[in-house]
N, C-alpha and C positions, 0 to 999 in steps of 0.2 A: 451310241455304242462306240467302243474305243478302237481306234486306229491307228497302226503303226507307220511312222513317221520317219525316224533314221534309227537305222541300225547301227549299234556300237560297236558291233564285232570286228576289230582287228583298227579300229579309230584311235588316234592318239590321245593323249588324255587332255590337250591345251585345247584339239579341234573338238570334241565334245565340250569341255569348259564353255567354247564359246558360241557354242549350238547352244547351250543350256542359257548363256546369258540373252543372246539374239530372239531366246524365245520368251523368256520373263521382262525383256523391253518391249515387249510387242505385247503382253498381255495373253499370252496366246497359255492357255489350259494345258499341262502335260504330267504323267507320270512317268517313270521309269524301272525297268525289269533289272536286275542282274545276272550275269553267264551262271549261279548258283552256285553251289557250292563243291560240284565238280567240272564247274564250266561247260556244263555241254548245254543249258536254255540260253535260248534268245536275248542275249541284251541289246535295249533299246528305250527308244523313246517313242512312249503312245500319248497319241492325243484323246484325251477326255471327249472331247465335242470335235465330232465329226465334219461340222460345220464350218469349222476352221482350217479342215487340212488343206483345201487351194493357197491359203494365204500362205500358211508355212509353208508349204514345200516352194512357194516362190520365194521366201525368204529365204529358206536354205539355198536354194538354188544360186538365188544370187552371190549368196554367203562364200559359198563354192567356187563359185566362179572366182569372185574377189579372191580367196586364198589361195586357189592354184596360181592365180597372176603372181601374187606376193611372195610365193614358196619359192619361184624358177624364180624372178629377181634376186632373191636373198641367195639361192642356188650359184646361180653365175654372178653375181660380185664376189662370193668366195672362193668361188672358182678363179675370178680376176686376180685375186689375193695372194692365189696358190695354198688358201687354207682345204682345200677339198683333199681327205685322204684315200692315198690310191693302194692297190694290191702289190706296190714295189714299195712304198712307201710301209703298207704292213711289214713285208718282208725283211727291211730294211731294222725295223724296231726289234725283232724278235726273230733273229737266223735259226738257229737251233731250234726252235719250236715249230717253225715252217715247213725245216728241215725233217724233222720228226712226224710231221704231219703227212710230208710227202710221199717218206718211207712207207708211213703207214698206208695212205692210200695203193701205192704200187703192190705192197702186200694181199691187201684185201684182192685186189684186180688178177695178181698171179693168181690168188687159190683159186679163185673164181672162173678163171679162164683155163687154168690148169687140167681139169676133168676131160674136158671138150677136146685140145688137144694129144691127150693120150687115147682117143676114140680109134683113130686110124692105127696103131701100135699094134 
C-alpha cells in the first residue's frame, strides 16, 4: 500500500529537485501527486512500497538537516557581505510606492476604526 513520504506544499522547487534526486540514488520506489488543477489536492511524494519508508524518511531527515546547516551558512556570509536586503533598503529603491502604500494602509485603518469611534457621539 502507498505511503506518503514528504509533502510538497509550499517546498521550494530546488529542495524538492533534490528530494526527487536523493530518492532515485537510493533506489528507493516513489510516485508523485500534484496540487491539481486548482490547487487545493495534496501534493507530494508517496512511496510505492511501504517497506521502505524507515529508510527514507531517514534519508530525508538527514537530507534536512544538512540543508538547514547549508541555508544559515549561505544566510550569514551574505549577510557578512551586506548583500541581505532590508525594509529601508526596500524603501530606499522605490519612495513613492512605499509612500503610497503607506497612505494606503492609514486609510484602510481610519475607515476601519472610524465607526467605533463615532459610537460614543
Amino acid at each position: 500500500m502507498s505511503v506518503i513520504l514528504f509533502k510538497l506544499k509550499n517546498v521550494p522547487d530546488d529542495e524538492a529537485d533534490e528530494v526527487r534526486e536523493l530518492l532515485a540514488k537510493n533506489n528507493i520506489d516513489y510516485y508523485e501527486t500534484s496540487a491539481g488543477k486548482w490547487g487545493i489536492s495534496m501534493p507530494a511524494i508517496w512511496l510505492n512500497d511501504e517497506t521502505q519508508f524507515e529508510n527514507a524518511r531517514h534519508l530525508i531527515e538527514a537530507y534536512q538537516s544538512e540543508r538547514v546547516h547549508r541555508v544559515k551558512e549561505e544566510y550569514k556570509r551574505l549577510e557578512r557581505e551586506g548583500k541581505i536586503e532590508t525594509i529601508v533598503d526596500r524603501i530606499k529603491q522605490k519612495p513613492m510606492q512605499s509612500i503610497l502604500y503607506l497612505a494606503l494602509i492609514l486609510f484602510v485603518a481610519y475607515v476601519s476604526i472610524k465607526p467605533f469611534l463615532d459610537i460614543g457621539k
